[in-house]
RONUKOL-357490 format. One record per residue (C-alpha): residue in three letters; x, y, z. Coordinates in steps of 0.1 Angstrom, whole numbers, plus 5000, padded with zeros to 4 digits. Layout:
N
ALAXYZ ...
This chain:
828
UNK530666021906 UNK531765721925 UNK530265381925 UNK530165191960 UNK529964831950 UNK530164631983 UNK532664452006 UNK531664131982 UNK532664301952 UNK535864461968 UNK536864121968 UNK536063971938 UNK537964271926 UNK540764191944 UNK541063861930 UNK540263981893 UNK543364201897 UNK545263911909 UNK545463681876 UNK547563981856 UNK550163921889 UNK550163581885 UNK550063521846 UNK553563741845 UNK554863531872 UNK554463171852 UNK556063331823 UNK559063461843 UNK559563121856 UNK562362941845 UNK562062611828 UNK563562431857 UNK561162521883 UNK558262431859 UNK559562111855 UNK559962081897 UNK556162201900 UNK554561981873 UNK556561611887 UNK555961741928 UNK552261741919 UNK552261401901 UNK554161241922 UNK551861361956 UNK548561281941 UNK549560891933 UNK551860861964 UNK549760971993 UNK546560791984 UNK548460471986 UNK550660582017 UNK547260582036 UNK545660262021 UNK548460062029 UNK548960202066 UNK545460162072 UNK545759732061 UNK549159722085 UNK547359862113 UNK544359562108 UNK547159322110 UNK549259412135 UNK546059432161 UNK545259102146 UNK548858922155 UNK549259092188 UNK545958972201 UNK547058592184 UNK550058632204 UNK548958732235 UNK546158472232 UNK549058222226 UNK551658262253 UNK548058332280 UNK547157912267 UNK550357842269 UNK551057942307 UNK547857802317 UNK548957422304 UNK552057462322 UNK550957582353 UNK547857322351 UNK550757022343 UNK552957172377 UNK549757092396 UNK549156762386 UNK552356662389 UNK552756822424 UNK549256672432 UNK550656322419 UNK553356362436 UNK552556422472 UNK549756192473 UNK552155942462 UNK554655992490 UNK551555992518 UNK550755682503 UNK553755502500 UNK554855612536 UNK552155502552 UNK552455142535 UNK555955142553 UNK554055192585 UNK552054942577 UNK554854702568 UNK556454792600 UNK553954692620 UNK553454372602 UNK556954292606 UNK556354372648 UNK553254092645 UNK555353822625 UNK558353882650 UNK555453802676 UNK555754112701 UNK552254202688 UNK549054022674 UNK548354062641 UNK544654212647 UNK546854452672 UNK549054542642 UNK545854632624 UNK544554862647 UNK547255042653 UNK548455062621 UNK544655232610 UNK544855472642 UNK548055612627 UNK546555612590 UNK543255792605 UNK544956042624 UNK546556202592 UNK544556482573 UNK545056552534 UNK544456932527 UNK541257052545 UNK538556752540 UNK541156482526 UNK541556162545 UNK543155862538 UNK541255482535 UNK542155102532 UNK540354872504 UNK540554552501 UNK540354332468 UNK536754242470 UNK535954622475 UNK535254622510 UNK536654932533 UNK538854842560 UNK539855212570 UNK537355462569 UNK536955792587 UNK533155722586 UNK532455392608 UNK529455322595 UNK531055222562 UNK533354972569 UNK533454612556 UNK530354762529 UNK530654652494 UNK531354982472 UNK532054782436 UNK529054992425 UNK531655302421 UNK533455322393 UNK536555462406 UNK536155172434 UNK536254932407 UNK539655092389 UNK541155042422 UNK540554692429 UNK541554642392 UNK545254872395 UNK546354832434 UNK548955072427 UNK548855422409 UNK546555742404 UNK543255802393 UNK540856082395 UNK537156112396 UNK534056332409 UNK533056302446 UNK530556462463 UNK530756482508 UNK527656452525 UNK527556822532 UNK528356922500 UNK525457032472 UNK527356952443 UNK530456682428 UNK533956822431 UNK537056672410 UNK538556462434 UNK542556292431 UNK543355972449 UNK546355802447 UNK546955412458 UNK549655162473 UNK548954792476 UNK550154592509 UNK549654242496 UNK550254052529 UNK547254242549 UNK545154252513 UNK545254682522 UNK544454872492 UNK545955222513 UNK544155522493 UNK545155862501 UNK542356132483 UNK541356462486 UNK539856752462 UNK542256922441 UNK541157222446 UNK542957212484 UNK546157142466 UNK546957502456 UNK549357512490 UNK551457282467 UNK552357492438 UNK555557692443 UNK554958032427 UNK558758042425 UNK558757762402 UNK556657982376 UNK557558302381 UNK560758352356 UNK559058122327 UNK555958352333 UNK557658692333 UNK560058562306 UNK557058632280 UNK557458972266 UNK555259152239 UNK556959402223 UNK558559642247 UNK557159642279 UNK554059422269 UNK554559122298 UNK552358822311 UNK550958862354 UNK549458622375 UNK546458742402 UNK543858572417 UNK540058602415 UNK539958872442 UNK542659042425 UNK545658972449 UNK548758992425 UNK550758672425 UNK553358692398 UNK553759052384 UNK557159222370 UNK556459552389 UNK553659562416 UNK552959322448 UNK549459372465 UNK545859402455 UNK544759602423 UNK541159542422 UNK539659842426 UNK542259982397 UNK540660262375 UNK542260382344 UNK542360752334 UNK539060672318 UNK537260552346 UNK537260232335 UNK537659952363 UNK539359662342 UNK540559442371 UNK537559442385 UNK536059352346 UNK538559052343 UNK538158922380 UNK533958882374 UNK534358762335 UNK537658572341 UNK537658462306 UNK538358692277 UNK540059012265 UNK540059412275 UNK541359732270 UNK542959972290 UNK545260292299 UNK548160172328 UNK551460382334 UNK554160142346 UNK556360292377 UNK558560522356 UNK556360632331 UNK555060962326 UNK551760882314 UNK549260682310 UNK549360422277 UNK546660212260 UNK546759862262 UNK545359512256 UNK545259232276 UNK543958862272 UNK542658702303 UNK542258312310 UNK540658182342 UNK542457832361 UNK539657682387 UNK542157442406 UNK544157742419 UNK541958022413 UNK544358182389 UNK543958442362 UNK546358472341 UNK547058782325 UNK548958902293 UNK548859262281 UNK550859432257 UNK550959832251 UNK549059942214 UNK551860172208 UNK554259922207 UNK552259692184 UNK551860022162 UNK555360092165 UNK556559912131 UNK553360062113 UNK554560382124 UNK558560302114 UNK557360182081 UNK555360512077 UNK558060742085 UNK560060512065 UNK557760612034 UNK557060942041 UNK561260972040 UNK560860762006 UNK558861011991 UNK560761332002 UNK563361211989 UNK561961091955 UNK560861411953 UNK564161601964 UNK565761361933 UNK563161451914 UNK563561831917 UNK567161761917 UNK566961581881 UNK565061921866 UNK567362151882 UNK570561921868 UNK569261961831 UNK568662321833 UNK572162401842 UNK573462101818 UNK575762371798 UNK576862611819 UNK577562351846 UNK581062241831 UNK582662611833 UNK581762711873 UNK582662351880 UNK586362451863 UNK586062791885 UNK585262631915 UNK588562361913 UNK591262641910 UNK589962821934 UNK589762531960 UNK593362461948 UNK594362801951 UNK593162751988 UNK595662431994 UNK593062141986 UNK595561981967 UNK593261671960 UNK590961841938 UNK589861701908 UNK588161821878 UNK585361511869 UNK583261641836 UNK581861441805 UNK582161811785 UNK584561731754 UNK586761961733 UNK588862201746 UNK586862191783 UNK588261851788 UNK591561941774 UNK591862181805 UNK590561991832 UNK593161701824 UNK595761961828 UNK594562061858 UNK593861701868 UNK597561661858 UNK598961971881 UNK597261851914 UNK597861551913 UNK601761621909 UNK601361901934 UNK599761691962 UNK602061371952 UNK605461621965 UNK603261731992 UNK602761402008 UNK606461332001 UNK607561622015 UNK605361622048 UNK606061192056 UNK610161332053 UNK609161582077 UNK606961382100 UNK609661092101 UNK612661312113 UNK610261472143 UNK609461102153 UNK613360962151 UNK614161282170 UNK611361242195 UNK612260862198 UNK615860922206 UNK615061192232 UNK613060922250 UNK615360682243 UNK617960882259 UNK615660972287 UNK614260652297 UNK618260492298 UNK619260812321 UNK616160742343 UNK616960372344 UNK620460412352 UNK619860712379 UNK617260502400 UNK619360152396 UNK620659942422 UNK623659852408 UNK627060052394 UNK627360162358 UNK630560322338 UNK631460392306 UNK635360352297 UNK636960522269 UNK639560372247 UNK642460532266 UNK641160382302 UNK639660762310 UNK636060702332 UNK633760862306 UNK630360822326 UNK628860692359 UNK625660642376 UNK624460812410 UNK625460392425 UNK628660382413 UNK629760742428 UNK628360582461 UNK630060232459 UNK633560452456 UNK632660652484 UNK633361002459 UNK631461262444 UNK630961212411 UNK632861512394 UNK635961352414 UNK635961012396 UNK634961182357 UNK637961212333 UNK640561002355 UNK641460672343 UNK640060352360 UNK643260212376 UNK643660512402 UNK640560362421 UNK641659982425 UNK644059782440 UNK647559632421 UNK645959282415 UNK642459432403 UNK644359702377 UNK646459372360 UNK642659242359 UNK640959482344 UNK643759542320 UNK643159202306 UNK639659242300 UNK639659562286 UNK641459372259 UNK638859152251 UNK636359432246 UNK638559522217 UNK637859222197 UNK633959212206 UNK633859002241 UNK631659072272 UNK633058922303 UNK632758922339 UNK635058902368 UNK635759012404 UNK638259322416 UNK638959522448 UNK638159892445 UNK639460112468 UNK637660422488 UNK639360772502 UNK638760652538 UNK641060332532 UNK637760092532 UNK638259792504 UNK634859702479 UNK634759372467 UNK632559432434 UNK631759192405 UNK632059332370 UNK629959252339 UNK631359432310 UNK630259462278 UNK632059652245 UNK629859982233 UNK629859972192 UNK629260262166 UNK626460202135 UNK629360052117 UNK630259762146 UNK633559972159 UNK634159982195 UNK633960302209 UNK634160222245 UNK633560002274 UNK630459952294 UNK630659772326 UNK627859692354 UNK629059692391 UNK627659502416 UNK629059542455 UNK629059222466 UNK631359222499 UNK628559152526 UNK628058832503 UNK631658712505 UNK631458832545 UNK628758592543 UNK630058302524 UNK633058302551 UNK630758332576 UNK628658022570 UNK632057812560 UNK632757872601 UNK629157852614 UNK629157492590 UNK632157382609 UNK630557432643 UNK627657302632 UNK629556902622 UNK631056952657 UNK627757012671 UNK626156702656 UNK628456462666 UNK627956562702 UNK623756572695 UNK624156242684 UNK624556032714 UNK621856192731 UNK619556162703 UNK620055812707 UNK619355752740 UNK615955982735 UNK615355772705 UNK614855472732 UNK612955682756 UNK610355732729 UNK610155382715 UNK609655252752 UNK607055572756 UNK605055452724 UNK604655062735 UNK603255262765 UNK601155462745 UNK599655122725 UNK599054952755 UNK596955222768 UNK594855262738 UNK594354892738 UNK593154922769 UNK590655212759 UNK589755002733 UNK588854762757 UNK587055062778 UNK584855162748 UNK583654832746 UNK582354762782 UNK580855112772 UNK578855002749 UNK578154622766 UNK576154862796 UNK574555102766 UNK573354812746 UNK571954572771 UNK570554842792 UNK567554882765 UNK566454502765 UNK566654512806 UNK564954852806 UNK561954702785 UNK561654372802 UNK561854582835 UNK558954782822 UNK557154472813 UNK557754292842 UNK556554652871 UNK553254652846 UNK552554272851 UNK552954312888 UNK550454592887 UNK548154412868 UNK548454122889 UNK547854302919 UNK545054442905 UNK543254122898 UNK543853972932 UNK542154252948 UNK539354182926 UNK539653832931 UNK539553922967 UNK536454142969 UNK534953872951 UNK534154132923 UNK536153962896 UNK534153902859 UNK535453692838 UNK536653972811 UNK538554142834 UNK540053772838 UNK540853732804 UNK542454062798 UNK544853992828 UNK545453672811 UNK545853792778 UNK548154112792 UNK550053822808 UNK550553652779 UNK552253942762 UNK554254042788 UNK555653682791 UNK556853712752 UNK558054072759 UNK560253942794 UNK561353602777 UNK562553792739 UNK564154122758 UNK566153882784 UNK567153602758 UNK568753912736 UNK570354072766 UNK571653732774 UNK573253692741 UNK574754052739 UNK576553972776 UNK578053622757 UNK578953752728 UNK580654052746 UNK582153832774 UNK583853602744 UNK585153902728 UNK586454102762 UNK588053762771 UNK589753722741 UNK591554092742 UNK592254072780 UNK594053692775 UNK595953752739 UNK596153332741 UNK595753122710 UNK593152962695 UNK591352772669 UNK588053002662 UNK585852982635 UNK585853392614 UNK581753412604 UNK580853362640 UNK583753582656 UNK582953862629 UNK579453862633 UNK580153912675 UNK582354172668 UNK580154362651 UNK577454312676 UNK580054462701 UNK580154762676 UNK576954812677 UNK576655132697 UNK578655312676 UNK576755172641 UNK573355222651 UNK572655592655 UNK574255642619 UNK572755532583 UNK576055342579 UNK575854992571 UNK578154652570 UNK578854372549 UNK580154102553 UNK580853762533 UNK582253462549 UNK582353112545 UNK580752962576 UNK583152692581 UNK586352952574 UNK588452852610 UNK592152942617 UNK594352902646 UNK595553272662 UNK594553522689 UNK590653602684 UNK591853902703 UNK594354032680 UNK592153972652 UNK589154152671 UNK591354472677 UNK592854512645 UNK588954472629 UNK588054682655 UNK590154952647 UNK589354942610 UNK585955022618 UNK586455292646 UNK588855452618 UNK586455462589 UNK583755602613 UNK585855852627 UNK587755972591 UNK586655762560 UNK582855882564 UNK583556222578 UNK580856402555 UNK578856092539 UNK575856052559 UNK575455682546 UNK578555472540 UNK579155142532 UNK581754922548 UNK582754562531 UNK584354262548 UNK585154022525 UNK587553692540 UNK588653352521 UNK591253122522 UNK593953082498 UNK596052762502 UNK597952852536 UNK596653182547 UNK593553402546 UNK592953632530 UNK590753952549 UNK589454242520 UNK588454542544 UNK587154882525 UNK584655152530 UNK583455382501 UNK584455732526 UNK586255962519 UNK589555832507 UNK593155882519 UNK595556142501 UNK598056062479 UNK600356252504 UNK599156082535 UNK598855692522 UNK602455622531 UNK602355782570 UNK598955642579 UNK601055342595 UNK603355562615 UNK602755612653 UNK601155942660 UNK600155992624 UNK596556132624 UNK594356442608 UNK592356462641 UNK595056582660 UNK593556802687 UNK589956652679 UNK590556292701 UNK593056112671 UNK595755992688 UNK597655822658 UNK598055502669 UNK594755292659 UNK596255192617 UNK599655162638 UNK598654892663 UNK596554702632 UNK599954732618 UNK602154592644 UNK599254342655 UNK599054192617 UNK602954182611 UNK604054102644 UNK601253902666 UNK600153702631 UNK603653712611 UNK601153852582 UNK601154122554 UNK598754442556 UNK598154702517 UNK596254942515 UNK594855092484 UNK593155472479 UNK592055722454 UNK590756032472 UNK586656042471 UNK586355642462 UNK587055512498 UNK589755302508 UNK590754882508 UNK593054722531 UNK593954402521 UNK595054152555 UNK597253832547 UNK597553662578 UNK598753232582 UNK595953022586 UNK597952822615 UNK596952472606 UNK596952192575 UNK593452142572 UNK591452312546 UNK588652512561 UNK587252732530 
């Protein structure tokens, strides 16, 4: 009869029959693996409690110091990009201000010089200020020190008292600087910060204010200026800091351009759209940069800047924050296998304690057997154990030491071998492809070797020439030559000398020898080495030029006389040549009489066809009967003003025609006279004038007023003249704003004239020509050479003076004029 128990008690069963299985496999197992089992399971239940307590705590911190960093570097590039903006702010309403203060000054200066009134000035200067807009709604105003507004936009608020605002009151009190403050226009609802920045004109009492919101400033800021210091943060890998605005328009971003405000994440989460409404704060989201392949979480911290509606962004990825928690994790979880490996290791090394000494014995000869010669036998066993491993300690190492010995001896010989072959190679290469002759002589004068050269220089092949003795191939005198030297090689002497060798078709080789004993490895000669050069086209040659030389002397002396007389032809051509740039000297200056008076004529012309009109128009009022007495007084008052404008304009062309008449005289005649230097210098200049007043070049010039001397003004005025044409034309030639220094005394009998200009400078190379005729660096761009050569000739010959001249290249250039004051009386 059989007894059904059940699927449930088939199992238990099962597991009933198991314990027998297991109970004989425990006491089967060795001691070792006990020992494995028992410190694996100790060791896993203390490690891996603590493994995941202290991962959890590094995880809590790192969050916590990525979120304090990214907080960090966000404040951070908010305060600088806040500082830019005032500074930018500061500094542009401080430019308006301060130029518009020149305008002002200028037109001052035009009422003091009388062309017009000083109420006039006033007006016009506040039409210019007026016409000028400051960002959208900015404007620019004119206070006065008892707070009353001179310049407004608004008309209704000038000359009112506004002390009652504070900021009105910091201006009176400052003048000059910036200040900021809340303002509110008429049409706006609520106060806005405002920035005003001020420049005092203390002649007209003008407090000139230049304000407007900051918020219309953001034009100012330079994104540029920002953009590596901003995409220099970095959070861990990739982590990086991005500008956008409120609408989110990326400004500074390290990947993307454009407009990410409708961004959703793989969640569906629409976090641009989160930090463009809260604009203050932090987030998180998945974002896959271009070249990822998926989606990562992040974080980002988020700060909001009103005055340029900013928001500035930093985000780093939470897998790289978690990336040391997860190092130092794998980091462990390596610790612990491999405390556990030692540990398994330690039980399996005492189990096999004794029998590990005899199979580590086994295991060395056979390894030596197999040619490991370095084997060693390392054991703490004592007895007769340790007696046999030292022999075999002993054995191997003998047996490898002869090994090594052996294979170095064998090594060495294939490199000496293979060293000579390339040796012996690299010498037949060098002597096959050379351009010169080589042969080797033996002791009994027999031709031992040649090159592929030396078979061509004796016109033979080179199995002909092997074996027979050198003197077959040269002539009588070149044998008794050779002979000589071939005896010095005996005693050790290199040499060189020259013989003829001779070739089958007759043809003679001129050839230079260098020859040089061969020795053995005791210092024996052997034989004689010689290099050959051909060197007959260079004796050809050297005859050659001895006759071409001699034709050459004869030549010359008959070149001579007719250099001469072309050597007068061209002095006579170049007193030509000077007389005709004095003469366009002269030229340039009636030039520039017609270009500078025609302005004063042209204005009083102006002023004179307007008076006409007006007084025409008056008289047919007048007429008609129809006159009023404003109109009257306008005609008079336009009168007026056109009277001042005709009288100043004609006086000042009157005194550029007398000043340029004394100074055209005075070049035309050359005559003598006594002429005081402060009043000829200052007409000269104004004669320059034309070619100084459309550059930011200016002039110096000190003088004592009574400084006279007795010469021709019209020297004097060309060779100043041409000091100034040449520091225009070459000593500022790239300096858009030189200087030019006249400095004249007297010392005892002669004065003394310091020109210099802080140009360009004059070469070391060049400072010894620059007096020549013809000498110029303009050649082919209008120099002609001879302006520093007439100054020359004009100073030494017309004055009986001295001319220096001092340089360094980039520091300008002095000339230094001694010229004879031509009279006893004492003048400086």
């Amino acid at each position: 009869m059989t007894l059904d128990l059940g699927p449930n008690m088939r199992k238990i069963h099962c597991i009933l029959r198991l314990f027998p299985s297991l109970s004989r496999f425990f006491k089967r197992t060795p001691i070792r693996v006990w020992l494995i089992l028992s410190y694996s399971a100790l060791f896993i239940g203390v490690m891996i409690p603590l493994a995941i307590g202290l991962n959890i705590r590094l995880h809590s911190l790192l969050e916590e110091n990525i979120e304090a960093q990214l907080e960090n570097a966000t404040v951070n590039t908010v305060n600088m990009v806040r500082l830019a903006a005032e500074t930018s702010i500061k500094q542009h309403l401080r430019a308006i201000a301060e130029k518009n203060v020149e305008i002002v000054r200028l037109f001052h200066e035009d009422s003091l010089n009388g062309r017009i009134t000083v109420e006039e000035a006033k007006r016009q200067a506040a039409r210019i200020l007026l016409s000028q807009k400051i960002g959208n709604t900015g404007y620019i105003y004119v206070l006065d020190s008892t707070g009353q507004l001179q310049v407004h936009p608004e008309k209704v608020l000038l000359h009112k008292d506004l002390r009652d605002f504070q900021f009105i009151r910091e201006q009176i009190v400052q003048k000059n600087g910036y200040i900021e403050y809340e303002w509110k226009n008429p049409q706006d609802t609520v106060t806005r910060p405002k920035a005003l920045y001020m420049s005092y004109f203390e002649p007209w009492d003008w407090i000139v204010s230049v304000s407007s919101y900051r918020e219309e400033f953001a034009t100012l800021i330079h994104v540029d200026e920002f953009r590596q210091q901003i995409l220099a943060n970095r959070f861990g890998k990739s982590g990086y800091t991005y500008v956008m605005d409120s609408r989110g328009n990326l400004i500074i971003h390290p990947e993307l351009t454009g407009n990410i405000y409708d961004a959703v994440d793989s969640s569906g989460r629409r976090f641009t759209e989160k930090i463009c409404n809260e604009k203050n704060g932090s987030t998180r989201y998945s974002w896959k940069n271009p070249g990822d392949q998926e989606e990562r979480e992040k974080i980002a911290i988020f700060r909001y800047l009103p005055e340029l509606d900013w928001i500035i962004v930093s985000t780093g990825y939470l897998e790289e924050v978690y990336a040391p928690l997860t190092t130092m994790r794998d980091v462990l979880y390596v610790a612990m296998l491999v405390t556990l490996i030692l540990l398994m290791t330690i039980s399996f090394l005492i189990s096999r304690i004794i029998s590990r000494p005899l199979q580590t014995i086994i295991t060395a000869f056979a390894q030596g057997a197999a040619g490991q010669f370095k084997t060693r036998i390392r054991t703490r066993a004592t007895g007769e154990i340790r007696q046999m491993a030292n022999y075999f300690n002993k054995f191997m190492r003998e047996l490898d030491q002869y090994g090594r010995s052996l294979r170095n001896e064998i090594r060495q010989r294939k490199n000496a071998q293979r060293d000579s072959e390339k040796s012996e190679r690299r010498l037949r290469m060098i002597l096959s492809s050379a351009n010169e002759g080589f042969m080797e002589v033996g002791s009994d004068r027999l031709i031992l070797d040649i090159n592929p050269e030396m078979a061509h220089i004796l016109g033979r092949p080179t199995a002909e020439i092997l074996g027979r003795k050198i003197f077959e191939f040269v002539d009588p005198p070149s044998a008794e030559r050779i002979r000589e030297h071939l005896e010095l090689r005996k005693i050790g002497l290199r040499s060189s000398y020259e013989a003829t060798l001779l070739r089958p078709d007759g043809s003679r080789v001129i050839c230079l020898f260098n020859g040089a004993p061969i020795l053995d490895e005791k210092g024996r000669k052997v034989s004689s080495f010689a290099m050959i050069t051909d060197i007959t086209v260079r004796k050809l040659d050297e005859e050659e030029v001895r006759r071409v030389n001699e034709e050459l002397e004869r030549r010359v002396e008959e070149r001579t006389f007719a250099l001469q007389r072309t050597l007068q032809m061209v002095q006579d051509a170049q007193e030509h040549l000077v007389q005709s740039e004095k003469m366009a000297a002269l030229g340039q200056l009636v030039a520039g009489v017609a270009h500078e008076i025609n302005t004063p004529v042209g204005v009083g012309v102006t002023a004179a066809t307007h008076l006409q009109e007006s007084t025409l128009q008056v008289k047919a009022l007048f007429d008609t009967g129809t006159l009023t007495r404003a109109e009257m007084v306008k005609y008079l008052n336009l009168a007026e003003e056109g009277s001042l404008i005709l009288v100043s304009n004609l006086k000042r062309a009157a005194d550029l025609i007398g000043s340029f008449k004394q100074i055209a005289t005075d070049r035309a005649s050359g005559d003598e006279r006594r002429f005081v230097l402060a009043e000829y210098v200052q007409e000269l200049l104004l004669s320059l004038r034309p070619h100084l007043k459309h550059t930011a070049h200016k002039v110096d010039v000190e003088c004592p007023p009574d400084l006279a001397m007795q010469g021709s003004p019209g020297a004097f005025s060309q060779i100043l003249t041409n000091l100034v044409m040449n520091s225009l034309t070459h000593g500022f030639e790239g300096v858009p704003a030189g200087r030019i220094t006249i400095y004249v005394t007297r010392h005892e009998d002669a004065i003394i004239l310091q020109y210099g200009d802080n140009g360009v400078g004059i070469p070391a190379e060049n400072l010894g020509r620059i007096f020549d005729p013809f000498f110029t660096t303009k050649r082919g761009q209008g120099g002609s050479g001879l302006g520093l050569h007439i100054v020359y000739n004009l100073v030494t010959r017309t004055f009986g003076g001295r001319i220096q001249v001092e340089s360094v290249p980039g520091n300008g250039v002095l000339f230094t004029l001694t010229l004879p004051a031509g009279d006893d009386r004492d003048d400086g």
